[in-house]
C-alpha positions as semicolon CSV with decimal commas, in nm:
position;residue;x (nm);y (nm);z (nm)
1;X;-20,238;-0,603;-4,798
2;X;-20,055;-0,945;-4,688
3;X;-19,950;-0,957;-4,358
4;X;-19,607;-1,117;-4,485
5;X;-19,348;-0,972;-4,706
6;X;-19,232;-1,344;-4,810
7;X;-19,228;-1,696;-4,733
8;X;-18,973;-1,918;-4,813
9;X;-19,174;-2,304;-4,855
10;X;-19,028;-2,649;-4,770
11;X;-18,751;-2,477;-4,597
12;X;-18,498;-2,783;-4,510
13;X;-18,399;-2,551;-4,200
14;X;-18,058;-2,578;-4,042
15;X;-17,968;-2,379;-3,755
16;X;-17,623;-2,510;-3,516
17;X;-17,780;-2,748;-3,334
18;X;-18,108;-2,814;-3,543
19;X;-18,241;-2,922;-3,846
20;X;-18,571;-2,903;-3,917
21;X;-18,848;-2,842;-4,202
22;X;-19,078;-2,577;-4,214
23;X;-19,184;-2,243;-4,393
24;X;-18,966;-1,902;-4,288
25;X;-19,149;-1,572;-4,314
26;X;-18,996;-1,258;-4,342
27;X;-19,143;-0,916;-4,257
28;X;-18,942;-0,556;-4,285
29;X;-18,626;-0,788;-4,358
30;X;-18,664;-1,014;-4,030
31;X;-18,800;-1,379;-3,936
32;X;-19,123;-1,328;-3,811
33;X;-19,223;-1,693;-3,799
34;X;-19,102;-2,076;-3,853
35;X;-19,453;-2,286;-3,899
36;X;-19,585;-2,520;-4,118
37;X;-19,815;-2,374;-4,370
38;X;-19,760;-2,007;-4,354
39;X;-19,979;-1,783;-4,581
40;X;-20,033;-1,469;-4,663
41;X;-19,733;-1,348;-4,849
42;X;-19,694;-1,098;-5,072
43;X;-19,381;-1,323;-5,231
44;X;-19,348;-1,672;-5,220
45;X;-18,995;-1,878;-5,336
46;X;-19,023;-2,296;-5,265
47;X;-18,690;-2,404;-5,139
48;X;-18,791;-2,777;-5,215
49;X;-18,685;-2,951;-4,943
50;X;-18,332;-2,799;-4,976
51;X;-18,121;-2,696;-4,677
52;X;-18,191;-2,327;-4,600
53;X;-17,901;-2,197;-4,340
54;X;-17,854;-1,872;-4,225
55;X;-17,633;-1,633;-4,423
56;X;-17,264;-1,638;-4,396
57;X;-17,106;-1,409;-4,181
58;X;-16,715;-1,376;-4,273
59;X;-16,553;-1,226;-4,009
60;X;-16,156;-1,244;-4,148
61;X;-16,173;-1,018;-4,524
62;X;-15,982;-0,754;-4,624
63;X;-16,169;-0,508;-4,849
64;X;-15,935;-0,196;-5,017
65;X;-15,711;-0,201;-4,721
66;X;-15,468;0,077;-4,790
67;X;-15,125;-0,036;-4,898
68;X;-14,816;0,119;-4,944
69;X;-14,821;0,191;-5,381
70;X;-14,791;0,026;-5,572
71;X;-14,983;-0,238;-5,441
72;X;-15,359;-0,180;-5,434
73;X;-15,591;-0,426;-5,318
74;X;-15,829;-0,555;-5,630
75;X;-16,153;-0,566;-5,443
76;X;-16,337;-0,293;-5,281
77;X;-16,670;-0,277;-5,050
78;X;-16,855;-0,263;-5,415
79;X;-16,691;-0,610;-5,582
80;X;-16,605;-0,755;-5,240
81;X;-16,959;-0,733;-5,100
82;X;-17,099;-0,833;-5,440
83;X;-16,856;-1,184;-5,461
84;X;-16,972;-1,230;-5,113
85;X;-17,325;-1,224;-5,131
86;X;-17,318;-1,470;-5,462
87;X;-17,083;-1,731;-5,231
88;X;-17,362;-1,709;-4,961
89;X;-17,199;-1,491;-4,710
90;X;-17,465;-1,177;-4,619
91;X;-17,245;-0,998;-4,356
92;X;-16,877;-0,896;-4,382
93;X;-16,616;-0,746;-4,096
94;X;-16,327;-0,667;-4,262
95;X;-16,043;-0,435;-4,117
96;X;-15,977;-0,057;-4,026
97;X;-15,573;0,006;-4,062
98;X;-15,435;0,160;-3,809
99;X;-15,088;0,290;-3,929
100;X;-14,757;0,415;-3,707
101;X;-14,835;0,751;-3,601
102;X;-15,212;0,793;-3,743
103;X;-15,513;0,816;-3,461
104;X;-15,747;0,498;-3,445
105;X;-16,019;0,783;-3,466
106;X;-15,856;0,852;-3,807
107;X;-15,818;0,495;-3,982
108;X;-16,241;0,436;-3,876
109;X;-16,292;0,755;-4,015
110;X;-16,085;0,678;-4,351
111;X;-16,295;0,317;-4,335
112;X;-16,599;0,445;-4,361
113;X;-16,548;0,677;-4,627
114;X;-16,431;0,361;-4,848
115;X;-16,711;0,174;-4,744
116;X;-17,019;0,441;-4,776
117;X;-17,293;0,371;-5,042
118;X;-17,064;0,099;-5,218
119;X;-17,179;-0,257;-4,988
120;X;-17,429;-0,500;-5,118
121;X;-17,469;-0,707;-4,759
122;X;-17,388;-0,586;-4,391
123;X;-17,064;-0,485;-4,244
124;X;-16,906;-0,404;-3,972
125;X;-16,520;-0,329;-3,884
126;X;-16,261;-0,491;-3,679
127;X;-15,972;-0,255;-3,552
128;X;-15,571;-0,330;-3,623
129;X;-15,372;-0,173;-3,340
130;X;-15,066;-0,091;-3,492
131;X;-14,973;0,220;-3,284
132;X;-15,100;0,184;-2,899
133;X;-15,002;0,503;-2,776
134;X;-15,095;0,594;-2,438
135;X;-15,396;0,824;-2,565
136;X;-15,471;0,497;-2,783
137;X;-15,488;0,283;-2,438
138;X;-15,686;0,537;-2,225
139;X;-15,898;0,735;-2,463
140;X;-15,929;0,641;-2,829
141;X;-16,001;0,236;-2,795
142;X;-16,223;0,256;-2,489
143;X;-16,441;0,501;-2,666
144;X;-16,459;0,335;-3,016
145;X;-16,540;-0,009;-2,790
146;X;-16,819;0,155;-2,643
147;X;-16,938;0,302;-2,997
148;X;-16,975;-0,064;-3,121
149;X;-16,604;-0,169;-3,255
150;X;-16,544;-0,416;-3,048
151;X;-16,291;-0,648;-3,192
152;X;-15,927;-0,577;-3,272
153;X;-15,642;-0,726;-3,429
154;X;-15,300;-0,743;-3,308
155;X;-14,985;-0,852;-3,497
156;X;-14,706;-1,056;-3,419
157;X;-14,514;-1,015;-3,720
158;X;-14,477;-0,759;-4,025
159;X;-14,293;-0,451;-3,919
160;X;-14,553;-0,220;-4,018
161;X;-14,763;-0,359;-3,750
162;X;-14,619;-0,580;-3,544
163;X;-14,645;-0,496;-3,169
164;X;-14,370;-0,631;-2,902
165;X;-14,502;-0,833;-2,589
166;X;-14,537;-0,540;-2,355
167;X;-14,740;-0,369;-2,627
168;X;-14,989;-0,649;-2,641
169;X;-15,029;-0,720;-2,276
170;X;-15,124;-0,325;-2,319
171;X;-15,368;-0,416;-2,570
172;X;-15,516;-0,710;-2,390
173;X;-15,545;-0,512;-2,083
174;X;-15,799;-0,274;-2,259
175;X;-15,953;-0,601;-2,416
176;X;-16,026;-0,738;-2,042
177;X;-16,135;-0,414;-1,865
178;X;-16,350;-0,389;-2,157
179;X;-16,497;-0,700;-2,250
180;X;-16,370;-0,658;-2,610
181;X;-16,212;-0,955;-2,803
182;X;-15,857;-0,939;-2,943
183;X;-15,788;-1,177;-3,244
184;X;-15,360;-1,263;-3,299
185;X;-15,195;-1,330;-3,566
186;X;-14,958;-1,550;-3,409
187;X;-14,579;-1,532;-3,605
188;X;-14,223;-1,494;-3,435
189;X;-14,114;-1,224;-3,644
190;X;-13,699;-1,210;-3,563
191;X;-13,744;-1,580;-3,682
192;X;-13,896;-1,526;-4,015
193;X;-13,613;-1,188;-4,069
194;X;-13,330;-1,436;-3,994
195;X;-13,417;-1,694;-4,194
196;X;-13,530;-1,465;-4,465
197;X;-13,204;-1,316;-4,480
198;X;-13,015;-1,640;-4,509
199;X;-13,239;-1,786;-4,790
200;X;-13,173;-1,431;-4,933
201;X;-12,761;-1,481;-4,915
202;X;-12,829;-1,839;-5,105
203;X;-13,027;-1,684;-5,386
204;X;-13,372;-1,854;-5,275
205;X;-13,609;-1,592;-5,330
206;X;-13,868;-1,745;-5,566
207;X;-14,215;-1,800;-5,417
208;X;-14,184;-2,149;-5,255
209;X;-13,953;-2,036;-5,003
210;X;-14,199;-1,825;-4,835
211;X;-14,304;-2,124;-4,677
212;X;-13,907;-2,155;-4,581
213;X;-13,926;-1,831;-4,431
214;X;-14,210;-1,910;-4,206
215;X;-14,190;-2,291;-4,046
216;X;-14,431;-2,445;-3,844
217;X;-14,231;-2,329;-3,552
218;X;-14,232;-1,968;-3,598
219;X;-14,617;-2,022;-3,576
220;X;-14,599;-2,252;-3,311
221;X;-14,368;-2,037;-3,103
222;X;-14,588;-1,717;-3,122
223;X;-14,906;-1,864;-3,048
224;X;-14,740;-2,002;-2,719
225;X;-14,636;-1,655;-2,657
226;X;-14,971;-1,516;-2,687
227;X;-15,164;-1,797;-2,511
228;X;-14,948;-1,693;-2,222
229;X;-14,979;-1,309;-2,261
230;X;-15,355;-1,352;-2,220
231;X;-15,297;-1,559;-1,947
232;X;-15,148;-1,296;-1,762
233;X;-15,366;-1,041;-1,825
234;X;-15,655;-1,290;-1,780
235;X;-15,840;-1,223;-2,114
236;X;-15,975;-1,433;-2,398
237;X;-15,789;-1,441;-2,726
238;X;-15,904;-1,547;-3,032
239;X;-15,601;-1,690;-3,265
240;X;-15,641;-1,610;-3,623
241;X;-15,572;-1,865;-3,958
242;X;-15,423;-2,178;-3,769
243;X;-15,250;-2,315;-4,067
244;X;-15,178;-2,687;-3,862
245;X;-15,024;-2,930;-3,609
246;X;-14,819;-2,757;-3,431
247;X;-14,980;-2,431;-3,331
248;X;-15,340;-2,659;-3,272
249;X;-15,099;-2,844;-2,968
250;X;-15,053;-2,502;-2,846
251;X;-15,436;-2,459;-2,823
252;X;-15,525;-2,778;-2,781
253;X;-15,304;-2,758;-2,474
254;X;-15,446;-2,388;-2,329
255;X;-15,786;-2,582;-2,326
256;X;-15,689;-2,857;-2,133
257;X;-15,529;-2,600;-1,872
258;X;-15,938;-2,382;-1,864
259;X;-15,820;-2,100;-2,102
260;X;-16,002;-1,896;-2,292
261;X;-15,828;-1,973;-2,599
262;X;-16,056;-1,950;-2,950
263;X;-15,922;-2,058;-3,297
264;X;-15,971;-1,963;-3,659
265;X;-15,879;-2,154;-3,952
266;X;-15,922;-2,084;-4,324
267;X;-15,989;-2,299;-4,652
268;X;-15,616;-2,223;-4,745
269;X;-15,547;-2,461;-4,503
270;X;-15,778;-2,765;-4,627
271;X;-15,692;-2,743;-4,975
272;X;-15,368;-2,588;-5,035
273;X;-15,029;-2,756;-4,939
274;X;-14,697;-2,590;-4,970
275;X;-14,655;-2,780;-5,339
276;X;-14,909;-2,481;-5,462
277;X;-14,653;-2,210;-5,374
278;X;-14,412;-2,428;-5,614
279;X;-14,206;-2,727;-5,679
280;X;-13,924;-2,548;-5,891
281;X;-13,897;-2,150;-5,874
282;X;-14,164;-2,060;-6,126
283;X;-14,347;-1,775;-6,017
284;X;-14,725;-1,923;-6,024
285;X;-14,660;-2,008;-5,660
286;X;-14,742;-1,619;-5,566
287;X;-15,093;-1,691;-5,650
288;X;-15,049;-1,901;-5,293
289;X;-14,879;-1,711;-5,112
290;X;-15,005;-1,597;-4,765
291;X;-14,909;-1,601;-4,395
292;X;-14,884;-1,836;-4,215
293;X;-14,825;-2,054;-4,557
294;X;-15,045;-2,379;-4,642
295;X;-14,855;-2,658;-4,501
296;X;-14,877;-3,031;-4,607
297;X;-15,165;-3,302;-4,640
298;X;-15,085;-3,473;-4,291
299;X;-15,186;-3,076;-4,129
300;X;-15,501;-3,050;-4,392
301;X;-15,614;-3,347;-4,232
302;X;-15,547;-3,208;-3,826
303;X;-15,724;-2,927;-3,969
304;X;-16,001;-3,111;-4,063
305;X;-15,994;-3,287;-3,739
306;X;-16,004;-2,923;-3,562
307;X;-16,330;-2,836;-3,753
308;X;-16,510;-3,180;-3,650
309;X;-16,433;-3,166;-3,279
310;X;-16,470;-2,809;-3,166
311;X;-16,146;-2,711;-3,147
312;X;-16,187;-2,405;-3,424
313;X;-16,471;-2,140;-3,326
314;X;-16,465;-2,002;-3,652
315;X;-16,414;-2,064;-4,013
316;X;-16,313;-1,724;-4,208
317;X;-16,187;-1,662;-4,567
318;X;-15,895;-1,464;-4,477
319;X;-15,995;-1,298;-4,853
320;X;-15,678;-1,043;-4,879
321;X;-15,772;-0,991;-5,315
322;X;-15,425;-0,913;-5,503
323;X;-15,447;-0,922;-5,882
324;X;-15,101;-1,208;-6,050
325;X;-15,098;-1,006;-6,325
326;X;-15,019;-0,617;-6,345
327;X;-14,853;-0,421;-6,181
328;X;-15,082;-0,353;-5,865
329;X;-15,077;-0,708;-5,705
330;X;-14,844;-0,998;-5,704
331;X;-14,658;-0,814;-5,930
332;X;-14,584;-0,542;-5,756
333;X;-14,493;-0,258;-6,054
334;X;-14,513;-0,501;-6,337
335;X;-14,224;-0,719;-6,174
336;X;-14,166;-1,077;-6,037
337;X;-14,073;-1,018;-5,698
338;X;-13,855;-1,201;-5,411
339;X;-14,090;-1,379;-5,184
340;X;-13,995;-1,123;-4,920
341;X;-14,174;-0,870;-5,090
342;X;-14,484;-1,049;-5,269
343;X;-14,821;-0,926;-5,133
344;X;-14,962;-1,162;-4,891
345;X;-15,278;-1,334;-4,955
346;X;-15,520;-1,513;-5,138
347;X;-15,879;-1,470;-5,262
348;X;-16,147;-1,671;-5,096
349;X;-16,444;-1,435;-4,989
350;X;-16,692;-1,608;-5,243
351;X;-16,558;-1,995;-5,241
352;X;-16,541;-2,008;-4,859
353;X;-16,924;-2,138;-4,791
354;X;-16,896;-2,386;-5,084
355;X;-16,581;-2,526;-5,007
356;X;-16,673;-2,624;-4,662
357;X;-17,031;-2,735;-4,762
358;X;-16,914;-2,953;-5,032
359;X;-16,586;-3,134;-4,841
360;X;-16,726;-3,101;-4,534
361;X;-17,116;-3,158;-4,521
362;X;-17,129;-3,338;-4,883
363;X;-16,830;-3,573;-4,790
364;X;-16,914;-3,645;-4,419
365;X;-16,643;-3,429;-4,238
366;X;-16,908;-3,231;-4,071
367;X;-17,255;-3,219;-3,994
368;X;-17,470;-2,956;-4,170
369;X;-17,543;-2,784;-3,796
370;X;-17,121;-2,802;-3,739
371;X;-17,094;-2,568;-4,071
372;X;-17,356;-2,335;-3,958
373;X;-17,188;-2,254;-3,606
374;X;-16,842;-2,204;-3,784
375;X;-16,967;-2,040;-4,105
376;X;-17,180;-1,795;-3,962
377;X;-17,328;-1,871;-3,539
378;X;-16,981;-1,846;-3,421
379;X;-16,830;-1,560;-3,571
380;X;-17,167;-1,361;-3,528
381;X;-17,119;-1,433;-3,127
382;X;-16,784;-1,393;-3,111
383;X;-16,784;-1,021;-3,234
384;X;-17,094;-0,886;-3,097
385;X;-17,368;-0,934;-3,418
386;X;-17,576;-1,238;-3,240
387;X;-17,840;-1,302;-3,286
388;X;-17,893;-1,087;-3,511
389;X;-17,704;-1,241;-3,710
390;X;-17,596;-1,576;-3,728
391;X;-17,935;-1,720;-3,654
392;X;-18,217;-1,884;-3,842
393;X;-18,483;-1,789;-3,556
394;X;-18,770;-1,538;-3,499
395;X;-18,638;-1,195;-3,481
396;X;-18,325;-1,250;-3,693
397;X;-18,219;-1,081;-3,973
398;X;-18,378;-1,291;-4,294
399;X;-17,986;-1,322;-4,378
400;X;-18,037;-1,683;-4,590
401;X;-17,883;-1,944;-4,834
402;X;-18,127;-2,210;-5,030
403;X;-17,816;-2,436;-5,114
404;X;-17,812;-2,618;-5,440
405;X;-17,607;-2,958;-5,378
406;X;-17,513;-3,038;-5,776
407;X;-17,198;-3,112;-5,925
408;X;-16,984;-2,871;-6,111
409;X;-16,613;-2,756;-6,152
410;X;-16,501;-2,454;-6,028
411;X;-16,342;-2,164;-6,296
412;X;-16,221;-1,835;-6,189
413;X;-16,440;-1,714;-6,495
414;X;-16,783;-1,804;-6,220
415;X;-16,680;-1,593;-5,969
416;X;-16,779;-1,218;-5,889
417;X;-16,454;-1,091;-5,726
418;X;-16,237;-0,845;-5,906
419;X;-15,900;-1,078;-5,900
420;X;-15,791;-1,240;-6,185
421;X;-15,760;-1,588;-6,011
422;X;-15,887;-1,816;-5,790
423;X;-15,637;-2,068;-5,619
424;X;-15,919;-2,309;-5,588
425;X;-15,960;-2,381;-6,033
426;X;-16,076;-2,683;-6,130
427;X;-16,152;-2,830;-5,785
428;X;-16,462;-3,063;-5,822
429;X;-16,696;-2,972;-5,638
430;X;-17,076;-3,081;-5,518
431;X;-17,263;-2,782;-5,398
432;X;-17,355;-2,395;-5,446
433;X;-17,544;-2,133;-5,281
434;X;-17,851;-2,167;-5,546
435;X;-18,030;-1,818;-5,365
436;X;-17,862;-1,651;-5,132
437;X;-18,092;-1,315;-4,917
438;X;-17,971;-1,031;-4,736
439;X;-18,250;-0,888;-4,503
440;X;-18,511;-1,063;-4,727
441;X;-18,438;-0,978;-5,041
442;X;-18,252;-1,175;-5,301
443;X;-17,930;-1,071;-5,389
444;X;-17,797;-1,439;-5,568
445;X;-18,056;-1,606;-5,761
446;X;-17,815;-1,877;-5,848
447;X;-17,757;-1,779;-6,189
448;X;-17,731;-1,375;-6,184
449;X;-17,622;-1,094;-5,864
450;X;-17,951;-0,913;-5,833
451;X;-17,864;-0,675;-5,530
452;X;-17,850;-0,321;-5,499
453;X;-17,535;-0,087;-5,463
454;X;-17,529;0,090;-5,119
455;X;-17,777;-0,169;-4,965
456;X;-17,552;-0,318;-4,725
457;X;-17,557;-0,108;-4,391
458;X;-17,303;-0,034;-4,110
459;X;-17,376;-0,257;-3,802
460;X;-17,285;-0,191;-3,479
461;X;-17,126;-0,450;-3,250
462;X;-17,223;-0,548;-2,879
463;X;-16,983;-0,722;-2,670
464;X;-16,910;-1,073;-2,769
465;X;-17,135;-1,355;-2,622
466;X;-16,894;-1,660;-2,673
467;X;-16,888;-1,838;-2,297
468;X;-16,721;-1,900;-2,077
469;X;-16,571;-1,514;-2,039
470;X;-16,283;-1,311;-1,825
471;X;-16,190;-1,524;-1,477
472;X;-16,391;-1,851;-1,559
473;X;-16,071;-2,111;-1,534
């Protein structure tokens, strides 16, 4: 019998702070070696010099997140997973709902059942606080911490789940005394009400004027605010889809003062601009519509700038998959809607790796090891799956991508999600995840998805490992 389950040959191996060539053997779904040479293999795939990095780990998705009807989310953990695995990512952490007046014990428990025997790759599940009770505070999120959910969201905005600044210091407090990390999304939401109201009273309700509603300052407002809640409490914070200038001053400045401020961007803010959510009032602009909005070319580029020098820990797809057409999506019940009420969102979960790979690697943005530690090192620390995940190293998961670096236009008709769009059509671009393995096992073979239904399993998170932690100033 070989000793080896597979080796991948003339590995061009990139980890985030390496590259290197070599063979990778897998055994029982894990790296067992990195040598020159390696035999004995009951499978054997030649990578061909190409870069091999370790599997995508996408830790911003939202996969059949329950919404009021009749708005239904298009993807579930079956096609979500599935679009996932064929854009390179291998592990997924999308979100348990918390709603007003249901248990947090409740919304993991309602997760799960969505989730059982349908995932393709790994998962695991952030938390949304929407409802901190005091048996929330004391009992319910100290427990599911300690079971291995140990990441939450809490929101600024939306009045489903927004949470007022006592609330969150609240929050952060159980973050701190439990070493747990709370992502914020980071909107003033009185400001986006008034001005939504007033664009309302002038008859401006098609889809541009989200981005109206929701000006740089709103963003840049709220992500002061919560820089300075976690100050008090003393915690890190990790802020969610910075969408440009104004809210990166806010972090830019909490790191010059020693806080433990982390940031997360999103392709919607490299390659969208506020021209995609319209130029006149037609109503192709909800296919761009998400919060905060894309802003202009001057922010893609501080963006950009964010990526190359550290400034963003991680690079998520923020995949929230509503349908244009019917009436479950950006239609909601077959009818254009005021921007008010248009889901918010965009699809990304599949394009995310070969976005950044091609504009960023391909044209000399980043360096190959930069995209690993945003793509998939970072987020794996930062919620509690390293190195497990995230790594290209003995004892890892054999989580990989053999990348393809060819040219090729993108169609919405190449992609495995369940949405009838992709906001990213016709962009040129210059490279693909041509394999892409989950636990050793190919699930892309750059042409067809080969992986099984139910394969993915439910991960349980440690505490994160992103340094320097609680006090350090």
């Amino acid at each position: 019998m070989p000793a080896l389950d597979l080796v991948i040959r003339n590995a061009r191996a990139v980890t985030a702070s390496d590259i290197f060539d070599c063979d990778i053997a897998v055994k029982n779904g894990r790296i067992v070696q990195l040598g020159q040479s390696l035999s004995g293999a009951e499978r054997e795939i030649d990578a061909a010099g190409r870069h091999v990095t370790p599997g995508g780990v996408d830790a911003h998705c939202h996969l059949d997140q329950p919404e009021p009807p009749p708005v239904r989310m298009a993807d579930d953990f079956d096609t979500g997973t599935r679009s996932a695995a064929c854009g390179g990512t291998t592990t997924v952490i999308p979100f348990a709902l918390q709603h007003k007046g249901q248990t947090l014990r409740d919304a993991v428990a309602d997760y799960h059942q969505r989730a059982e025997g349908k995932a393709h790759i790994d998962y695991t599940f952030h938390l949304i606080v929407s409802d901190p009770t005091p048996t929330v505070l004391s009992e319910e999120l100290p427990a599911l911490i300690r079971e291995g959910y140990t990441s939450f969201k809490i929101y600024m905005t939306y009045d489903s789940l927004r949470l007022d600044d006592g609330q969150i210091l609240d929050v952060l407090s159980v973050a701190r005394e439990h070493g747990a990390m709370a992502m914020i999304h980071a909107e003033n939401a009185d400001c986006i009400e008034w001005l939504t109201r007033r664009l309302e009273a002038a008859g401006r309700t098609a889809p541009r004027y989200h981005a109206h509603a929701r000006p740089m300052l709103v963003e840049r407002e709220a992500t002061h605010r919560a820089i300075a809640l976690s100050e008090l409490v003393d915690v890190p914070i990790l802020i969610v889809h910075v969408s440009g200038k104004e809210a990166v001053e806010q972090i830019r400045w909490a790191r010059a003062h020693g806080l433990n401020v982390f940031a997360e961007t999103c392709p919607q803010y490299l390659f969208l601009s506020a021209e995609d959510l319209g130029i006149d009032d037609s109503y192709q602009g909800a296919k761009c519509v998400c919060s905060p909005p894309p802003r202009d070319k001057s922010n893609q580029r501080v963006i950009w700038q964010g990526l190359a020098d550290g400034l963003f820990t991680v690079f998520s797809s923020d995949h929230a998959p509503y349908c244009f057409d019917g009436d479950e999506g950006k239609k909601a019940g077959g009818e254009e809607q005021h921007f008010r009420h248009i889901p918010n969102g965009i699809p990304g979960i599949e394009t995310r790796m070969a976005l950044l790979w091609s504009e960023g690697v391909m044209a000399g943005r980043i360096t190959p090891q930069k995209f690993v530690e945003l793509t998939s090192t970072n987020p794996a620390k930062a919620y509690g799956l390293h190195p497990r995940k995230g790594s290209l190293a003995v004892g890892a998961d054999a989580d990989l991508v053999i990348w393809d670096e060819r040219e090729f236009v993108l169609r919405n008709s190449q992609l495995h999600h369940n949405v009838d769009y992709t906001p990213y059509e016709g962009m040129h671009l210059t490279a693909w995840p041509g394999m892409t393995l989950a636990r050793g096992e190919v699930v892309w073979d750059g042409k067809d998805f080969t992986g099984r239904t139910g394969a993915g399993r439910f991960l349980q998170c440690g505490l994160p490992s992103l340094l320097p932690r609680v006090g350090a100033r």
